[in-house]
C-alpha positions as CSV (number, residue, x, y, z in Angstrom):
1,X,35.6,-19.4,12.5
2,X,33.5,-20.3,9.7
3,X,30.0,-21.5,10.2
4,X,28.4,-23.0,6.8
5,X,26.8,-26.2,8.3
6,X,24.4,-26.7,10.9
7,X,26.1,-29.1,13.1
8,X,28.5,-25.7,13.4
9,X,26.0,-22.8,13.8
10,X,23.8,-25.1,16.1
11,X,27.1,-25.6,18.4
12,X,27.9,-22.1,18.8
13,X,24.1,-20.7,19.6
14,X,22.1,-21.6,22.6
15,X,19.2,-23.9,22.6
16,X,16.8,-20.8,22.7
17,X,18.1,-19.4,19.9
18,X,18.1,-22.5,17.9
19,X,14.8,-23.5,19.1
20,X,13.8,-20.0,17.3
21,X,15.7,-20.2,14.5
22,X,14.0,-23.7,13.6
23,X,10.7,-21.3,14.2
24,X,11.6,-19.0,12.1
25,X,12.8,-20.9,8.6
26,X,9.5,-22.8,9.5
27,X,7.7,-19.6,9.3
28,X,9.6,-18.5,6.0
29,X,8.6,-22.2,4.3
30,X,5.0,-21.9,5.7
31,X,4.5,-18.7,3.6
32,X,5.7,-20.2,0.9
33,X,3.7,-22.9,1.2
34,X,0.5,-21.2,1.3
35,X,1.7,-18.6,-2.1
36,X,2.2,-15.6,0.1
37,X,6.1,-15.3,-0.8
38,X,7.3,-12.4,-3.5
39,X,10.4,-14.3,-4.9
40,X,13.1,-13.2,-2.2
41,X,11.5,-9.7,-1.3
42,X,10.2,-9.7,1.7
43,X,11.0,-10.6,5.3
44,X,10.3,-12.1,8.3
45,X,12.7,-11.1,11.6
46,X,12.7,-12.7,15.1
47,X,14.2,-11.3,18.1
48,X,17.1,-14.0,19.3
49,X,16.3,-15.1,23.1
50,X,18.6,-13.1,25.4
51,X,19.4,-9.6,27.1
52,X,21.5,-8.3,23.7
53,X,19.1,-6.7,20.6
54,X,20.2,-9.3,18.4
55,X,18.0,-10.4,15.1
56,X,17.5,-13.4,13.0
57,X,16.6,-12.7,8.9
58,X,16.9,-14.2,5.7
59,X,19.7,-14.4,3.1
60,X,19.5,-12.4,0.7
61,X,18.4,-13.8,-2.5
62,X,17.6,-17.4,-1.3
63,X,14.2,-18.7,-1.6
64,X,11.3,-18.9,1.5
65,X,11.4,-22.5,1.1
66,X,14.9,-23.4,0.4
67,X,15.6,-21.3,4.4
68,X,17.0,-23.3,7.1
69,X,17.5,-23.0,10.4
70,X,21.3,-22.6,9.8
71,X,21.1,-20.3,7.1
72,X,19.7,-17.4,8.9
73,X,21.7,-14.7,9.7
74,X,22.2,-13.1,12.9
75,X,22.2,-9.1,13.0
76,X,22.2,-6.1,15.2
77,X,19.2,-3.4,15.0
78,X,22.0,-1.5,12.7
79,X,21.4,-4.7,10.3
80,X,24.9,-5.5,10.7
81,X,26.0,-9.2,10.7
82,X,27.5,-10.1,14.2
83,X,28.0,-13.8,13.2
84,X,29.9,-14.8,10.9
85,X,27.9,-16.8,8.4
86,X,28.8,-17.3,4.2
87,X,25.2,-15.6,3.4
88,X,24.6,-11.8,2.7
89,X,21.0,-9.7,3.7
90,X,19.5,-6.6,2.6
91,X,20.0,-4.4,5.0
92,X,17.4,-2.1,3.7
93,X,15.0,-4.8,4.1
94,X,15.3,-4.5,7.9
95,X,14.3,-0.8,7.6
96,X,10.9,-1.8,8.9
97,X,11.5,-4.5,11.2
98,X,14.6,-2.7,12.6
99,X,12.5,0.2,14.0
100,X,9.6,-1.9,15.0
101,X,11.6,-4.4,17.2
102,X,13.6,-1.2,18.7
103,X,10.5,0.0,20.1
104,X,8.0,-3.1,20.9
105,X,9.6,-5.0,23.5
106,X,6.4,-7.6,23.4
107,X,7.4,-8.5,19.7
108,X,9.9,-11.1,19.2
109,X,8.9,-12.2,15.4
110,X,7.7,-9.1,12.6
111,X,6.2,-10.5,9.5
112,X,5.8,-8.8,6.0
113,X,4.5,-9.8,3.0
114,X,3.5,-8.7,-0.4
115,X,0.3,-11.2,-1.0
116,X,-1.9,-10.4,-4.1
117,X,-5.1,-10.2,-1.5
118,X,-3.2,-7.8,1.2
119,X,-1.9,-5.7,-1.6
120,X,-5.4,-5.1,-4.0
121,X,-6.8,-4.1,0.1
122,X,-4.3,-2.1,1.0
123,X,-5.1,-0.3,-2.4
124,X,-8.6,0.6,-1.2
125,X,-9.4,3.8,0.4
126,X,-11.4,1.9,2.6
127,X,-9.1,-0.6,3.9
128,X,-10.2,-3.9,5.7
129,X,-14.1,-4.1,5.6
130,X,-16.3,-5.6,8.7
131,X,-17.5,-8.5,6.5
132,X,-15.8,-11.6,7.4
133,X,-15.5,-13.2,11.1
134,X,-11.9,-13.5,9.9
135,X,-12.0,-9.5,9.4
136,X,-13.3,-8.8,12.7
137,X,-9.9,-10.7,14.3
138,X,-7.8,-8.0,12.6
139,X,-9.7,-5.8,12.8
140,X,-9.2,-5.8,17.1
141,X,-6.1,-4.6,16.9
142,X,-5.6,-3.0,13.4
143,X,-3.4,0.1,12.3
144,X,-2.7,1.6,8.7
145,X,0.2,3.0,7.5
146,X,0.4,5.6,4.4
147,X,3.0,4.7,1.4
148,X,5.8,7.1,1.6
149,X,7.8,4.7,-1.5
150,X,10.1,2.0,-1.0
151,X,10.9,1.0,2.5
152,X,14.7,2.4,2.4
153,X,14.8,5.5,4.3
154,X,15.3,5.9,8.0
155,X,13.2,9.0,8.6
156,X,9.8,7.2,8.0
157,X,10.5,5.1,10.8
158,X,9.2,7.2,13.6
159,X,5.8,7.7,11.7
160,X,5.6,3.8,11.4
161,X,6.0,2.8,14.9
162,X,3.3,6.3,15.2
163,X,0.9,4.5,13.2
164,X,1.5,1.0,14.7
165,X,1.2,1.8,18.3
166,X,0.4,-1.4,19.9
167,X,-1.5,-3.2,17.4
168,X,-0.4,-6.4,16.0
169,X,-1.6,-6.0,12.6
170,X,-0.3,-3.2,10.3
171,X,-1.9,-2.3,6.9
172,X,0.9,-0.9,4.7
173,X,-0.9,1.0,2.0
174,X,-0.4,0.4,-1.7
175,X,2.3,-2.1,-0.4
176,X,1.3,-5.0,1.6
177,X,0.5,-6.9,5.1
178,X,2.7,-6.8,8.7
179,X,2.4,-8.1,11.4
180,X,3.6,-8.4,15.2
181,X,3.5,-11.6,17.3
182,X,5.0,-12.4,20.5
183,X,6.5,-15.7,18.8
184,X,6.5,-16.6,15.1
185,X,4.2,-18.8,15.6
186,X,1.6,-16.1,16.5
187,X,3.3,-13.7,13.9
188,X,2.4,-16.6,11.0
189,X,-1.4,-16.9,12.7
190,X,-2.0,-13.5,12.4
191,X,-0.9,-13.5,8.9
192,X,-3.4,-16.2,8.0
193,X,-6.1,-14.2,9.2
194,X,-5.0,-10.7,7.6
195,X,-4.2,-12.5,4.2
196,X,-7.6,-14.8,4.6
197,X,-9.6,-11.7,5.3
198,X,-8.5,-9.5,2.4
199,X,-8.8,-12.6,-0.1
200,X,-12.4,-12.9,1.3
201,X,-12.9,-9.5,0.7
202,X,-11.4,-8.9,-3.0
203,X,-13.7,-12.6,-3.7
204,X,-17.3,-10.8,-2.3
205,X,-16.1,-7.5,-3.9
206,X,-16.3,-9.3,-7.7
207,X,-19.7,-10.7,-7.2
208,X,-21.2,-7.7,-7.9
209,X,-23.9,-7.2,-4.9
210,X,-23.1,-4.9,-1.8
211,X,-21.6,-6.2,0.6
212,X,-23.2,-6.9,4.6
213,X,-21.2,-5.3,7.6
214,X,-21.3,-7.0,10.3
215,X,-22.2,-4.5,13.3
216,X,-20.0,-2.5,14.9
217,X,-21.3,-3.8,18.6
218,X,-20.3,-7.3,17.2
219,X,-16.7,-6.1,16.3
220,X,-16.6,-4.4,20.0
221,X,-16.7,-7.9,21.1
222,X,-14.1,-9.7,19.5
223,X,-11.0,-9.1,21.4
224,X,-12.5,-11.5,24.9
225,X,-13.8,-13.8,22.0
226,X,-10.4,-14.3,20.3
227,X,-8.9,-15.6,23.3
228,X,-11.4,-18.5,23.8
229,X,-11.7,-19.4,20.4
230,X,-8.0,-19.6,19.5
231,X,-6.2,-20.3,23.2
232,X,-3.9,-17.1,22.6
233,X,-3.5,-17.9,19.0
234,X,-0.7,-19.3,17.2
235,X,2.0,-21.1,19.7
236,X,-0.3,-23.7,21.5
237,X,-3.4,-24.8,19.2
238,X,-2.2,-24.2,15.4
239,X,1.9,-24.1,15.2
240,X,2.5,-28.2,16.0
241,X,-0.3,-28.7,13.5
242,X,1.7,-26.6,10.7
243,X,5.0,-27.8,11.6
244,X,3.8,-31.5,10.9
245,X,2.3,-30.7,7.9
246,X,5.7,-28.8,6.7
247,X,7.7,-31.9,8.0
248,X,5.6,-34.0,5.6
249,X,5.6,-31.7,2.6
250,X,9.1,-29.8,2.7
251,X,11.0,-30.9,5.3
252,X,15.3,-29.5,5.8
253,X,13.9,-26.5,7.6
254,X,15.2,-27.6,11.2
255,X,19.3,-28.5,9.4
């Protein structure tokens, strides 16, 4: 059985799983849309509807906006491909996600990127800084994670999920931005914010004058106002929004 169209891999997965494949190559060509892409060297992962620990990721070595719905390849927590599909993945790539999704039953989509902004913060000793309302939505459910080298090595995986706990944003440092959503829509929201607050804060860092915290009884606040503002985030206010803006300017994610 060879599935290389998407009349064939749509016929052999359930709607759910379609539905979130769809999600998740949107998701891929949304960061590439907005420049938060590193060539082919990141990844995005979402959890495949269903009882089994089964995975969705990239091919290796195609682009975030050439990914289609189709193209994805379905894996085990092992990284193993369990469907048969003409495309490859980097199975070290999932060393992250692999551990994460093992261990957070609430996530069904882990994001990761390696944007300029998230990677000059993550290079401060400081980390995220109070100075943004777009910092103060991370920073309600924020973590940081030490750079123990490339991502290929099993054994940092329990100090990870340590450092993540249940937070849905993870500051990798010296490396880059992650985060946890219940949906990819949420996932990509989340993203936004991290990615919008760090390139807020490298921009007031240059001009030269210090910089005003907002107060900490402010930021003890946030979490009740998140809710109201965004209606639980990503899936019901911003995601149709996105996806019509990708269906006007790259569309071929949903073949």
């Amino acid at each position: 059985m060879k599935l290389e169209t998407p009349s064939s891999v749509r016929r052999h997965v359930s709607a759910a799983e379609w539905d979130a494949r769809v999600d998740l190559a949107a998701a891929y060509r949304l960061i590439a849309l907005h420049g938060w892409d590193d060539l082919v060297f990141t990844h995005v992962s979402a959890r495949v509807p269903g009882p089994e620990h089964l995975f969705l990721i990239n091919p290796y070595g195609m682009m975030f906006e050439e990914i289609t719905a189709s193209s994805l390849v379905k894996i085990d927590l092992a990284g193993r491909k369990i469907m048969d599909s003409p495309h490859e993945i980097n199975p070290a790539g999932f060393t992250i996600h692999s551990c994460i999704h093992a261990a957070r039953e609430d996530v069904s989509c882990v994001m990761h990127i390696h944007s300029l902004n998230g990677v000059a913060v993550a290079a401060q000793q400081q980390g995220l800084l109070p100075i943004s309302q777009q910092s103060l939505f991370v920073l309600s459910s924020l973590a940081y994670h030490d750079y123990e080298g490339v991502a290929l090595n099993a054994a940092e995986q329990p100090r990870l999920l340590a450092d993540l706990g249940d937070k849905s944003y993870l500051m990798l440092r010296n490396h880059g931005l992650l985060t946890a959503g219940s949906s990819a829509a949420d996932a990509f929201l989340y993203m936004y914010l991290f990615e919008s607050a760090c390139a807020i804060q490298v921009r007031a860092q240059s001009g030269g004058q210090a910089l005003i915290r907002i107060p900490e009884p402010i930021l003890g606040g946030i979490r009740a106002a998140a809710g109201q503002v965004t209606r639980g985030l990503g899936s019901q206010l911003v995601w149709p929004g996105l996806l019509r803006k990708l269906d006007r300017l790259n569309p071929g994610y949903r073949e």
